[in-house]
C-alpha positions in Angstrom: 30.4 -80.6 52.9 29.4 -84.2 52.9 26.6 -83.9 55.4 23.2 -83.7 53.2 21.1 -81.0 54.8 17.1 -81.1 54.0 15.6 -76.7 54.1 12.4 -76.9 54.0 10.6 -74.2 52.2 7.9 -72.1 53.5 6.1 -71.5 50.2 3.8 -74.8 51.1 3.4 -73.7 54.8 0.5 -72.1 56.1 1.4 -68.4 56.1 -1.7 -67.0 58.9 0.7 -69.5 61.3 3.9 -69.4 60.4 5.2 -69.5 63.9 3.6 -72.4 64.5 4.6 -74.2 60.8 8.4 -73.4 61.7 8.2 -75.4 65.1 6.6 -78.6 62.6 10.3 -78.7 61.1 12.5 -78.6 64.0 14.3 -81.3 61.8 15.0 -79.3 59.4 18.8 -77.9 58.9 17.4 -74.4 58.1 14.3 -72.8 56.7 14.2 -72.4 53.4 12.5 -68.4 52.8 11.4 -67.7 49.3 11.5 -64.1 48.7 9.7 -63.0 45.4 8.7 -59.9 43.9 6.3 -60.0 40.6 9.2 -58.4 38.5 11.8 -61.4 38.5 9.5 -63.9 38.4 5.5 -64.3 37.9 4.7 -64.5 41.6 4.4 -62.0 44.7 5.4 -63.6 48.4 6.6 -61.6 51.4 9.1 -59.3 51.7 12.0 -57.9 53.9 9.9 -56.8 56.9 8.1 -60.6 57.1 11.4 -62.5 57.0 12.8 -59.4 59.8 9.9 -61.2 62.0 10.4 -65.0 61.2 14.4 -64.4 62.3 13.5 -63.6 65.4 11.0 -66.4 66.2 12.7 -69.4 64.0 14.9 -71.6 66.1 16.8 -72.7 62.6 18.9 -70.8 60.5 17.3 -68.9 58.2 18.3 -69.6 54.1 16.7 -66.3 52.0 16.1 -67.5 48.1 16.0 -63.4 46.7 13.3 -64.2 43.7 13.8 -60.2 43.2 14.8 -57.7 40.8 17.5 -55.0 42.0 18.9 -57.7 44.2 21.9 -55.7 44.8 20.0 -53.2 46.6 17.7 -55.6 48.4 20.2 -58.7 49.5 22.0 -56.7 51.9 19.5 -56.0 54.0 18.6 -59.2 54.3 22.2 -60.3 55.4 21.7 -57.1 57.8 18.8 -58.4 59.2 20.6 -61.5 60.5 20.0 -64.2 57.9 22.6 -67.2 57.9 22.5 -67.5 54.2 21.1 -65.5 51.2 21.0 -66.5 47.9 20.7 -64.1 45.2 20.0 -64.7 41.4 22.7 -64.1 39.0 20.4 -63.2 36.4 19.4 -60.5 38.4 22.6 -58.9 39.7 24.3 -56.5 37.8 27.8 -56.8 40.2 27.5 -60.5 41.7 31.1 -60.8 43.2 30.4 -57.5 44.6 27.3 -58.6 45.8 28.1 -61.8 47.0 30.9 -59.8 48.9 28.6 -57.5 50.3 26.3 -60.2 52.2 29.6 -61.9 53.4 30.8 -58.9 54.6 27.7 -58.3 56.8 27.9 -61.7 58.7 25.5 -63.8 55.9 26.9 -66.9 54.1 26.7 -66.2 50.2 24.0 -68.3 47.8 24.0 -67.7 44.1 21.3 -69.3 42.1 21.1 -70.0 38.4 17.8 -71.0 36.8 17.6 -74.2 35.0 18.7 -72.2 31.1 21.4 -70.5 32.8 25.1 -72.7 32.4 27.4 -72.9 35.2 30.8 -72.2 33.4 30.6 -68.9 32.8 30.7 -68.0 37.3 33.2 -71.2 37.8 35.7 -68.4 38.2 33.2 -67.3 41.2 33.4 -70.2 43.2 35.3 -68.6 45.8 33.2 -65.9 46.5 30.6 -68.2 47.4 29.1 -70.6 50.6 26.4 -72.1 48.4 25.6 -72.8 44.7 21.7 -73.0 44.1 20.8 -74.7 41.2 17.2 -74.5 40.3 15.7 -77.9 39.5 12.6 -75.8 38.4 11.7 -72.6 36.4 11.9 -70.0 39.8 8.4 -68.7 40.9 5.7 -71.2 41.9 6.3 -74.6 44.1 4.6 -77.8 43.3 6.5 -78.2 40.1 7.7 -81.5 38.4 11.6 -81.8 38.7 13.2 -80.9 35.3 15.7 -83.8 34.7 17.9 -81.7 32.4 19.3 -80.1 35.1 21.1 -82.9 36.3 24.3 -82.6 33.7 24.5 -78.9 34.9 24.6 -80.2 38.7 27.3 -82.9 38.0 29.5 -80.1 36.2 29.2 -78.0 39.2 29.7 -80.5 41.6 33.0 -81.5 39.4 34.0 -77.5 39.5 33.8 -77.9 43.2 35.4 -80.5 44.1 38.7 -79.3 41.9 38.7 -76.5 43.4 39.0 -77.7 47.2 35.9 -75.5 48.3 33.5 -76.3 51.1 31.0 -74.8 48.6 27.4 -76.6 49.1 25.4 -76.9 46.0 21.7 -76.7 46.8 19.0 -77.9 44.5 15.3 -76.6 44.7 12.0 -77.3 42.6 10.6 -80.9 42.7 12.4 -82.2 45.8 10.1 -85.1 46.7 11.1 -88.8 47.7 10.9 -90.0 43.8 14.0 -87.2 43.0 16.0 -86.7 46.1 18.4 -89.3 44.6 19.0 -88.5 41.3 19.9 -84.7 42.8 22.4 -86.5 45.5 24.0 -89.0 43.0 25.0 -85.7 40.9 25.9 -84.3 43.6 23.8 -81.9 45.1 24.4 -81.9 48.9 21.6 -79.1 50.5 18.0 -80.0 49.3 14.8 -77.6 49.3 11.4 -78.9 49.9 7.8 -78.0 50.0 5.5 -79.5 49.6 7.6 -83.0 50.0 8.0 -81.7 54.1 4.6 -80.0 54.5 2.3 -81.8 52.4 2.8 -84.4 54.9 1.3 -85.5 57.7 4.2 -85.6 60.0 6.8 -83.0 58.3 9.7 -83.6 60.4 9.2 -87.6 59.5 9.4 -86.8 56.2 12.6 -84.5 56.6 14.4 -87.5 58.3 13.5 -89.9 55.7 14.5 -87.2 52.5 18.1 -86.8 54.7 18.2 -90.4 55.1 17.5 -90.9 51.1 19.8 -88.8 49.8 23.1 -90.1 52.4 22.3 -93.3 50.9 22.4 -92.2 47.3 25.7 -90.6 47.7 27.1 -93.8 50.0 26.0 -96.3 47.2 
């Protein structure tokens, strides 16, 4: 996957017009939907029957970020509810190959994402069971957070995992997107980037999508 997709996320739209925020990003590769609970992490969003009603009005793929404890419950019905791709926390799965099976086996692509103190190598041997990698660039919960650069090392293993094995895995970095990081995330080889307040903190959000896209292609061309 060399293409470098930009998914906006939600979390720094304006939720009373949500309808009307998704049509600002019709740029966008997919919408970026972060799902969380006030158990996993410190925060409380929207939940299954919210994202049910942005599927059927978003014209872009939808890409769930499951912020949620008893994910293996939940993540399913997500996938059932017609989600391209959902992304579950390994940290709160008690079966993820099962899990990650599960949302593949009901027409989703599978995510997996580690927060930024959980290593890589010891799910390398997962790799097939997944679509996407997601490796937070941020402690999960709020947006608007500064870009931890110690997460880079962990993205440049994975990458390195992924190319050996041959995969068309996409690794996906979120927290701290913005035009002063996009780079360093492409150069270690992130390919799918998720952005907030980046995309709608501007005043033309798709503008800002092409130019993030456009960023990151050159930082992996250089």
């Amino acid at each position: 996957m060399s293409k470098c997709c930009i998914n906006p996320s939600i979390l720094s739209a304006d939720f009373v017009n949500l309808e009307a925020e998704l049509q600002r990003i019709s740029a966008a590769d997919a919408v970026h939907v972060d799902v969380m609970d006030n158990h996993f992490v410190p925060n409380l969003t929207i939940g299954l029957p919210v994202v049910e009603r942005i599927q059927q009005v978003s014209a872009l793929p939808l890409d769930a970020h499951l912020m949620i404890a008893d994910v293996d419950r939940w993540a399913p019905l997500y996938a059932e509810a017609g989600l391209a791709s959902v992304t579950f926390h390994v940290e709160a799965s008690a079966a993820p190959v099962k899990l990650a099976r599960d949302l593949r086996d009901r027409g989703a692509k599978a995510g997996m994402a580690l927060r930024p103190a959980t290593p890589v190598e010891p799910y390398l041997d997962m790799l097939p069971e997944l679509d996407m990698l997601l490796i937070m660039t941020v402690e999960p919960g709020f947006g608007g957070q500064k870009f931890l650069d110690i997460t880079l090392p962990k993205i440049r293993r994975a990458a390195e995992a992924v190319r050996g094995s041959g995969l068309p895995l996409a690794i996906q970095v979120d927290g701290g997107i913005s035009p002063e990081t996009i780079e360093r995330a492409a150069e270690a080889g992130a390919n799918v980037f998720v952005a907030g307040s980046a995309v709608y903190g501007t005043g033309d959000p798709n503008d800002a999508i092409r130019k993030l896209r456009a960023q990151a292609e050159a930082a992996v061309q250089e």
